[in-house]
N, C-alpha and C positions, 0 to 999 in steps of 0.2 A: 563693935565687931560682931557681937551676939546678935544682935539686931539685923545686920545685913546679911548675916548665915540666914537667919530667919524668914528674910526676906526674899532672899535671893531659892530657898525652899519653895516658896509658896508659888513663886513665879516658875519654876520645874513643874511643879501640879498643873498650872493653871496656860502651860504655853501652849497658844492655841485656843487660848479657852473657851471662845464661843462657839469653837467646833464640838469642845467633848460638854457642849449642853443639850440634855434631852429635855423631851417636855412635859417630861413626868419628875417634880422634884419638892420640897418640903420647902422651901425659901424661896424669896423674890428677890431679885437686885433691886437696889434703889434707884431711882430715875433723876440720872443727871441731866440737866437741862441748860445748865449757862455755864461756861467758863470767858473768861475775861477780863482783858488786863487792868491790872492797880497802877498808881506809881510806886514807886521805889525796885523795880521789876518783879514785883509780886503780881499774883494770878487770886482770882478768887473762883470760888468756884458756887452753884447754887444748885440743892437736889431734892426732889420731892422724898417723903419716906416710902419705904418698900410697901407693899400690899399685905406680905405674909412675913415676917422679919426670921421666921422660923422659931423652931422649940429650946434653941441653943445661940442668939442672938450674944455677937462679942459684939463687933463694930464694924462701922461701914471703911473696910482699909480704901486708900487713896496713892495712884498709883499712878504713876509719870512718865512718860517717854520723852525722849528731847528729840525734834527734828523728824522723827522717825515713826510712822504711826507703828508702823510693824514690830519697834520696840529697842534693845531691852527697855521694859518698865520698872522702875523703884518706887517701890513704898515710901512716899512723903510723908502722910498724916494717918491717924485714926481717929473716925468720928465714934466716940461710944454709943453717942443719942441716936435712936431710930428714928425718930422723929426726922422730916424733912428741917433744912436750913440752909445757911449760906457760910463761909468761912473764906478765908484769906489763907492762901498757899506760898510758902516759898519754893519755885520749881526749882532754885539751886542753879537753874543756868539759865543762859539767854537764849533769845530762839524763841521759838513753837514748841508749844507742852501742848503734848498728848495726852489727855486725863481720863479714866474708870476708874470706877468703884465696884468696890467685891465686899456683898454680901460677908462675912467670916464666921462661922460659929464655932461653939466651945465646946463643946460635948463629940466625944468617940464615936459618936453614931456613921458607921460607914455609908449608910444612905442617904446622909445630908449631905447635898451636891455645893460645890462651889459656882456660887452665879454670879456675873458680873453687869452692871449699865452699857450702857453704849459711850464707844468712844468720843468726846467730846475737844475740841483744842482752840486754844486764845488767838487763832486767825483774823486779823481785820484788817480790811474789810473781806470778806467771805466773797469768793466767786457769785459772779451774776448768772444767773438763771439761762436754762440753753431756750432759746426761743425757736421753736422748731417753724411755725409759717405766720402770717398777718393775712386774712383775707375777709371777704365781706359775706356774710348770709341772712340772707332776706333782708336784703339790705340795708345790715348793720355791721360797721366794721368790727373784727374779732378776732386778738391774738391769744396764739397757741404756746406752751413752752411745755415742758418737762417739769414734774414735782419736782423739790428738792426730796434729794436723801439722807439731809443734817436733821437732827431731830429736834437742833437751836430754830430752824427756822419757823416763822409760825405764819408771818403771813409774804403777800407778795403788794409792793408799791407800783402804780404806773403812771407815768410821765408822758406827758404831749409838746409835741411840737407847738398847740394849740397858746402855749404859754412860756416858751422857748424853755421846755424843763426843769423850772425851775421848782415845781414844787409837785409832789404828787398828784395828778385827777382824782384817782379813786385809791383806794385798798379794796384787795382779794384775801380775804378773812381764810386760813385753813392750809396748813401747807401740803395737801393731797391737791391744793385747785390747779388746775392748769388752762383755762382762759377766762377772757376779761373779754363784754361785751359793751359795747358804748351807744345806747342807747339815743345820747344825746347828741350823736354825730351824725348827720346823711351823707353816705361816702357819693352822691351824687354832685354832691357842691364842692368837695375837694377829697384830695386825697385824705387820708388818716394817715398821722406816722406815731408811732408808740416807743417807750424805752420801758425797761421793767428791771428793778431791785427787789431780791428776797429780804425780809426783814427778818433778825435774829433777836426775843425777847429781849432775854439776859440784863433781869431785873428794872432796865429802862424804859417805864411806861409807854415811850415812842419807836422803841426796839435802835437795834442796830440796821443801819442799812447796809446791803452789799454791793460789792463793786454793777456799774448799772449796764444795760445791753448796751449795743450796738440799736442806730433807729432802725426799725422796719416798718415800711409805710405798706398800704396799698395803693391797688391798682384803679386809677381815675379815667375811667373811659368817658370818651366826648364823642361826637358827632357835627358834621359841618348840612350843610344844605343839599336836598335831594336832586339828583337832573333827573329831572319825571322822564327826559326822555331812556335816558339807561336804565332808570329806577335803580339809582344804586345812591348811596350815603358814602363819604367818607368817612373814614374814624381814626380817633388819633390818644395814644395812653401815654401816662408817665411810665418808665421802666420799674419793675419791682427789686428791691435793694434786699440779697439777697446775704448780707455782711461777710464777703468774700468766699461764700458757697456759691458755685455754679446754677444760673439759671438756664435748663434746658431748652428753652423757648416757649411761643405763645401760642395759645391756639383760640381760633376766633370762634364763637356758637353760638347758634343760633335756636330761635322755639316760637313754633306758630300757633302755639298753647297757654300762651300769657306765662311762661317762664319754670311751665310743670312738667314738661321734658323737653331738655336740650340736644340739638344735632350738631356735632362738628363741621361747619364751612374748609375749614384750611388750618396748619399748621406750618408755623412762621417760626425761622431762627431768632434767636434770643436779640440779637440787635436789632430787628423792626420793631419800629413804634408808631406806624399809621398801615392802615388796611382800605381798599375802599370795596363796601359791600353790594355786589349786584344781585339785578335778579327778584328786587322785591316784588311779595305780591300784593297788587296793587288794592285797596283800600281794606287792606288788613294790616294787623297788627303784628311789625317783626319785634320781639323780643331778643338783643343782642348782649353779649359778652367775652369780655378777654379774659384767659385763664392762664396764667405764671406754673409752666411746667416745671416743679422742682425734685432734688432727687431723692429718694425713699418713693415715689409713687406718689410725692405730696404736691398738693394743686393751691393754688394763692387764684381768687375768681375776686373781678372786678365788679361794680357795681354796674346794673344792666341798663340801658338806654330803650325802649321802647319807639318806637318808630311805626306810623300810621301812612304808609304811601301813599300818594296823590298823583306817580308817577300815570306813563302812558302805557297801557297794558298791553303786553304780546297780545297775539292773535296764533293762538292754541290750538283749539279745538273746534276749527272749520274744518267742512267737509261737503263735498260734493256727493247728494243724498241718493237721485237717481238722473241717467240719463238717456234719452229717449231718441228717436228719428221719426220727423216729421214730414210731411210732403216738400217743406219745401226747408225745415228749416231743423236745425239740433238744437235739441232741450235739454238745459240742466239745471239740476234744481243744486242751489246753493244753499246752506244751510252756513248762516255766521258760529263766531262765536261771541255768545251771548254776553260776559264778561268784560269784552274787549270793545275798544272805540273803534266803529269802520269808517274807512275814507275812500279813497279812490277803487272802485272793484276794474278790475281788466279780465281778457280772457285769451288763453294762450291755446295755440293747437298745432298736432305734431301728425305727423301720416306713419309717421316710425316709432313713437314711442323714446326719441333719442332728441331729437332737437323740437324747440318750439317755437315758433312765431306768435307774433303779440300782434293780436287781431286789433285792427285801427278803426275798421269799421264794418259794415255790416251785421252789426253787435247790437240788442236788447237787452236794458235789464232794467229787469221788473220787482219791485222791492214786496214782496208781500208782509201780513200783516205779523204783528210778535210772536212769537215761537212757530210761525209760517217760514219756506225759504223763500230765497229770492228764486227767478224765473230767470235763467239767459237765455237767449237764442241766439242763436248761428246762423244766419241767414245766407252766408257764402258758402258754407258745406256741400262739397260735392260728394253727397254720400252714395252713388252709386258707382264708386270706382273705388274706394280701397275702405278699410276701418277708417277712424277716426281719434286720436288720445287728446284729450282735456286737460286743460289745470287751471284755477279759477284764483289769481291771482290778486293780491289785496293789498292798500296800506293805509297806515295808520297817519294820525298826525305829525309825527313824528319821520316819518317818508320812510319808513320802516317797513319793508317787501313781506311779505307771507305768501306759498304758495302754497293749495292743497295737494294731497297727494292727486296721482291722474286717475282718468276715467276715461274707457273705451268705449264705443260704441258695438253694437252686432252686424257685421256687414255678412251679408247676405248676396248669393250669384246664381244664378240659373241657366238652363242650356234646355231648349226643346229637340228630341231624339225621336222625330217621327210622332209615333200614337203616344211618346210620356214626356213628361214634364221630369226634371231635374235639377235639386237645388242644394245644396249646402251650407252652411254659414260658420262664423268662430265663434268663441266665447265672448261673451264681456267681462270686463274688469270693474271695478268701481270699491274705491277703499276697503279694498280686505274684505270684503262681506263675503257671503255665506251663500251660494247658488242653489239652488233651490230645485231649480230645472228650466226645460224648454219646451213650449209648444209653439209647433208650427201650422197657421192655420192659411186654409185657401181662403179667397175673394172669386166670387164673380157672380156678375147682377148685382151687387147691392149688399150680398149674403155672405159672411163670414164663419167659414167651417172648422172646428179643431180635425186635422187627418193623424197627426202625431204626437207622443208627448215624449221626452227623453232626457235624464240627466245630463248629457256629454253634449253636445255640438255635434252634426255626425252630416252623410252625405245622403240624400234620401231623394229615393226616386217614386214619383206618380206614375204610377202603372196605366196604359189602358185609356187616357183622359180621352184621347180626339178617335176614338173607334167610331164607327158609324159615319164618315164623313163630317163628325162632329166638329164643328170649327168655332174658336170662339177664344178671345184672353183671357187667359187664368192667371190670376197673380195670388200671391205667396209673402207672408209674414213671418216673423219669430217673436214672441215675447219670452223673456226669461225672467224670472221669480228670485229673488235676491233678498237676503235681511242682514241685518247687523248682530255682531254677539257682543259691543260695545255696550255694557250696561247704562252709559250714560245718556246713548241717545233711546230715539224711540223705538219699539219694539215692532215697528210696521215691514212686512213685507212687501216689497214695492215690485212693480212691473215695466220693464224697459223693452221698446220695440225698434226692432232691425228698420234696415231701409225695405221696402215693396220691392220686389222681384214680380214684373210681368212676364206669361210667355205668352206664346200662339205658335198654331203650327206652319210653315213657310209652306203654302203651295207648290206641289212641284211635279214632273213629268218622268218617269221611267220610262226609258226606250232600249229596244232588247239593240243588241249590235249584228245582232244576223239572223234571218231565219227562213224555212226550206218549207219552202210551197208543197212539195211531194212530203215530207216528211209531216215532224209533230206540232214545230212553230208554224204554219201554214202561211198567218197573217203578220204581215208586219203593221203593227198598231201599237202605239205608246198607252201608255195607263197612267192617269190625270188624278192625284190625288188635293184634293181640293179644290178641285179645278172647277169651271162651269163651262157651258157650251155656247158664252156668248163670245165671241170673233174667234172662234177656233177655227184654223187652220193648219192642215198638212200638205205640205208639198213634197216633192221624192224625184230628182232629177239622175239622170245616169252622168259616165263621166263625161260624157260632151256637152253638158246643161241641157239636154234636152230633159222637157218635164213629162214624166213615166207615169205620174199617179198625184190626184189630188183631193183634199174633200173635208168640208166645212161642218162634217156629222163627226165628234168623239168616237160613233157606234163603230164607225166604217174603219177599215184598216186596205193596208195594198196587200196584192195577192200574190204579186210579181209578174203580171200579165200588163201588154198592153194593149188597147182593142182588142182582146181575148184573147190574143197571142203571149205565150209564154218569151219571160225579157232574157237576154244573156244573166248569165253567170256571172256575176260583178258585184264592185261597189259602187255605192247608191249616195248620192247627196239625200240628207234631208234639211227641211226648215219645217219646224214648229211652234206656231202662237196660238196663247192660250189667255182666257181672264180666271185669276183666281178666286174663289171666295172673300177674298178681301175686296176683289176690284180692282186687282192691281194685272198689266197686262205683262205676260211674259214672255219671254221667243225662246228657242233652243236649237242649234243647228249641231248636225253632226252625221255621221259613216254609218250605213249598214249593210251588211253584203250578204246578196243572196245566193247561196247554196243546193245541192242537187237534194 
């Protein structure tokens, strides 16, 4: 009874007790390290000795709980010896004994603290190890778990599929470790699957083993055969066993960096287990992988499959570089791309910019030489009736179409207004580039003038050209100035030319419609611009066709007289032909009435 008042004292001090431990104190606990079980339902128990025993060392008390870690605890034994050892316990009942050891000293000293071991109890076998993921880096398989927090355990066992689990692969020495790397597996040849037990010392040279995991395998990506014409690979994984934790799903990545940074292709629900990868680039190396979305943020990545295309490469980065109007035919210079296998070229053309026709014939093309373009011509262009839009149409072996973006040409219009010329024209288009400007220059004789230069397209008029009886065709070009801001290609400014606009000016006759012999018009005489004096004639008939006046001189005009006689007051036929400086002969008949 004394004994259990005393007992049950010491446990009032001490409830709680690793709470009311600070870290400032004169005594060590001893360090219990095994408890476990005997026959005859005895426990033993084994504890290193304290570090500092203190200045007032009674015994190391030994203290029980049944069932219960949280307690109550009884006083079973006292160890006097400081010294580390082993003993044999009766815990008095059946069950799970909870066992610590409390430092006790004997001495009054109010600042010698009561300290106690860690809880230690005769569980076997001991929970298995939480295994938090299995996955593979740099490709070697490697699982992950959680340390234990028994201070029995010391190391960790692991088990393979490899040998249907029968007997450990390796020890993990330390029970702070928390993975196992296996070296001597390629998770390329198969999956890895793992199981893992904590070992508890507890004086058995081989330790105690703990209840074992659940398997977790990794993830075993494959690969089937490329279709060079899609460039794509199928792929196909075992699922990752995730021991009745949810797996989020899979996500597929890719790296066109040998495997030193990964891009996300696609994220795939947890029940797909084949992908098929498009898109490759073609004689490079895709670096692929499946990665097991799990929850905490934690990822399970498969082993990567490296993949070298042979497929048949888009056709990218064509472009239609400059294009031009010729006398008789449209140039455009095609620029491939270089990368890419070309096959059939075509060439497609639109008067709207909305639909196109695929030219069958009247088409050149001229392959120039490596990093040169190709030459089209257009030979059915009628480029002096509207613009022109382009698209230079490709394909590959694979009958796989590519078009370039379009290209316009500069159409250019003209109208002669007496003594000036006048022309206009639009913009050109040509893949996004950069304009530069416009110059419009005359022809004639042989001699090509710059008269304008102008950022915009605009309407421009030749003042002045055919003064002086000046006759003669003027024609009229535009070149516009164009470059690229595409770094890729080359940094050339290029020059594209509108269709020619001829004029001339049309010969022609001004004839007054009335004029007064007494007054200021005196003569009636037409004025011949362009005109020449070869078969010129005027004739001047009254209303009964009688002929009043005629004469084969420009100089001469009618007076209104006939044989010196003044005519009625009337209207007047006339007929007038003339040749113009071109050569060409004209007539013009019409009314003039003479007035007092």
């Amino acid at each position: 009874m004394r004994n259990f008042i005393y007992i049950f004292a010491i446990l009032l001090f001490t409830t709680n007790v690793k709470a009311q431990i600070t870290p400032q104190y004169t005594a060590t606990p001893p360090s219990l390290v095994c408890v476990k079980n005997e026959t005859s339902n005895q426990i033993s128990i084994q504890w290193n000795a304290s570090v500092n025993p203190g200045p007032c060392f009674k015994e190391y008390g030994v203290y029980i709980a049944k069932n219960d870690k949280n307690g109550p605890y009884v006083k079973v034994a006292s160890i006097t010896n400081p010294a580390g050892g082993t003993q044999i316990i009766d815990p008095q009942t059946g069950g799970i004994a909870y066992v610590f050891l409390i430092n006790e000293q004997s001495c009054p000293n109010t600042n010698t603290q009561i300290v106690t071991s860690d809880t230690l109890d005769n569980s076997t076998p001991p929970p298995a190890p939480k295994v938090i993921k299995i996955t593979v880096e740099n490709e070697v398989p490697v699982i992950y778990w959680e340390p234990s927090t028994n201070v029995e355990v010391v190391d960790y066992a692991i088990f393979s599929l490899s040998n249907n689990y029968n007997t450990a692969i390796d020890t993990v020495y330390g029970r702070n470790s928390n993975l196992f790397s296996n070296l001597g597996h390629n998770p390329s040849d198969s999956a890895a699957v793992y199981r893992i037990r904590s070992i508890e010392f507890c004086e058995d040279p081989k330790g105690l083993y703990s209840n074992i995991t659940g398997a977790y395998n990794t993830i075993h990506l494959t690969y089937g055969d490329e279709d060079l014409c899609r460039r794509s690979i199928p792929l196909s994984w075992n699922g990752y066993n995730n021991q009745g934790n949810p797996v989020l799903g899979y996500r597929v990545d890719f790296s066109m960096d040998n495997g030193n940074t990964f891009v996300t292709r696609e994220t795939l629900p947890d029940s797909i287990r084949q992908y098929t990868f498009t898109d490759l680039t073609v004689q490079e190396v895709t670096v692929i992988r499946v990665v097991a979305l799990l929850p905490g943020n934690e990822e399970s990545l498969s082993n990567i499959v490296a993949i070298f295309s042979k497929g048949v490469a888009a056709i990218e980065n064509h472009y239609i570089q400059n294009i031009t109007v010729n006398t008789d035919h449209v140039a455009i210079e095609y620029m491939p791309d270089p990368s890419a296998e070309l096959g059939e070229i075509g060439l497609e053309r639109s008067t709207t910019g909305q639909q196109y026709t695929v030219l069958a014939s009247g088409v050149s093309v001229t392959e120039g030489n490596p990093g040169e373009p190709y030459i089209i011509k257009d030979y059915s262009a009628l480029t002096d009736r509207t613009a022109l839009y382009y698209k230079v149409a490709v394909k590959n072996s694979c009958a796989d179409k590519y078009t370039t973006l379009p290209a316009k040409t500069i159409f250019m219009e003209g109208e002669n207004l007496g003594l000036n010329n006048q022309v206009n024209w639009d913009e050109i288009q040509i893949d996004e580039d950069v304009i530069a400007g416009y110059e419009l220059y005359k022809i004639f004789e042989g001699d090509t003038v710059l008269i304008r230069s102008t950022t915009q397209p605009e309407e421009y008029t030749d003042a002045g050209v055919y003064a002086n009886n000046f006759f003669a065709e003027l024609c009229y070009v535009v070149k516009a100035q164009h470059y690229t801001t595409d770094a890729t290609r080359p940094g050339t400014t290029y020059t594209s030319l509108s269709n020619v606009v001829c004029l001339k000016p049309t010969p022609q006759a001004f004839v007054p419609n009335a004029f007064a012999p007494a007054g200021h018009n005196k003569i009636f005489k037409p004025i011949i611009v362009f005109g020449t004096e070869i078969n010129y004639s005027l004739q001047v008939f009254d209303r009964n066709g009688k002929k009043v006046f005629e004469s084969t001189n420009p100089g001469l005009g009618w007076n209104g007289t006939l044989n010196g006689k003044k005519t009625a007051l009337d209207s007047y036929v006339y007929h007038l032909q003339f040749t113009g400086l071109d050569g060409q002969s004209y007539k013009k008949t019409g009314f003039v009435v003479l007035v007092q």
